[in-house]
C-alpha positions in Angstrom: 78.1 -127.2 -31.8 79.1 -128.6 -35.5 79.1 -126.4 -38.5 77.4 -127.5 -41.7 78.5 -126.4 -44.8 75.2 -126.5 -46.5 76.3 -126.3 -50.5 79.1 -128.8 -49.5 76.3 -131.4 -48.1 74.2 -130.6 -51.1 77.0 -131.2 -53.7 77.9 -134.1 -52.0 74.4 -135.5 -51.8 74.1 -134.7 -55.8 77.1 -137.0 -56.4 76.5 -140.0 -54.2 72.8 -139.8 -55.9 74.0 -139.8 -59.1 77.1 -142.7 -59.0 74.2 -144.5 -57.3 71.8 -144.2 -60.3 74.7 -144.9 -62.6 75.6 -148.2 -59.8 72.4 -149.3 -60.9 71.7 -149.0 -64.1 75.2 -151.2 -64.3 73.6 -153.9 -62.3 70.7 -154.1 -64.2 72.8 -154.4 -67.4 74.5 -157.1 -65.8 71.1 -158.8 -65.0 70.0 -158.4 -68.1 73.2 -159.9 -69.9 72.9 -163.2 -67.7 69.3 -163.6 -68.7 69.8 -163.7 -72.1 73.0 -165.7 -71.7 70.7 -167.9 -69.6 68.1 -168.4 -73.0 70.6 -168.7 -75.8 70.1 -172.6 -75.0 70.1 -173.4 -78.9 73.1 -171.3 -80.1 75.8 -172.2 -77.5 75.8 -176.0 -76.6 77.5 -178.2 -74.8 78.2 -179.2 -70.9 80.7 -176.1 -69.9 77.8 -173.8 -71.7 75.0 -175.4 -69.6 77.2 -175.1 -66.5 77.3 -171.4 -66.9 73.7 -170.9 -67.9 72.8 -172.6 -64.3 75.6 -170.6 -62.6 74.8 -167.3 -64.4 70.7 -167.3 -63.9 70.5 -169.3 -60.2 73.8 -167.1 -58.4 74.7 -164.3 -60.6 71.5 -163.0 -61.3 70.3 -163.1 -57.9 73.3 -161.7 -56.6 73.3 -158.7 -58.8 69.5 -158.2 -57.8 70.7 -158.2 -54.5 73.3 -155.5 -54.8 70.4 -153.0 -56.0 68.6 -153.5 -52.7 
């Protein structure tokens, strides 16, 4: 028969829950940051800047909203 150390599963629980919440509230930080990196089409110009924009919004992003899943 296994033994559970009740408090110990709870404490545990408590931490995973909250390094998760913090996990995502990173990732949607990151999303946002790529979004609006993704609209700053007027200040920042140029091919390497349009580059990014495409690689920041059509694989980052997604990537990131993926992760939260």
């Amino acid at each position: 028969m296994v033994k559970v150390n009740y408090a110990s599963l709870q404490t545990q629980s408590s931490t995973m829950s909250s390094a998760s919440q913090s996990r995502v509230a990173g990732f949607n930080q990151l999303i946002s940051a790529f979004d609006s990196f993704g609209g700053s089409g007027g200040e920042l110009i140029g091919t390497g800047y349009d580059a990014a924009r495409a690689y920041a919004t059509s694989v980052m992003s997604p990537y990131y909203k993926g992760c939260i899943l």
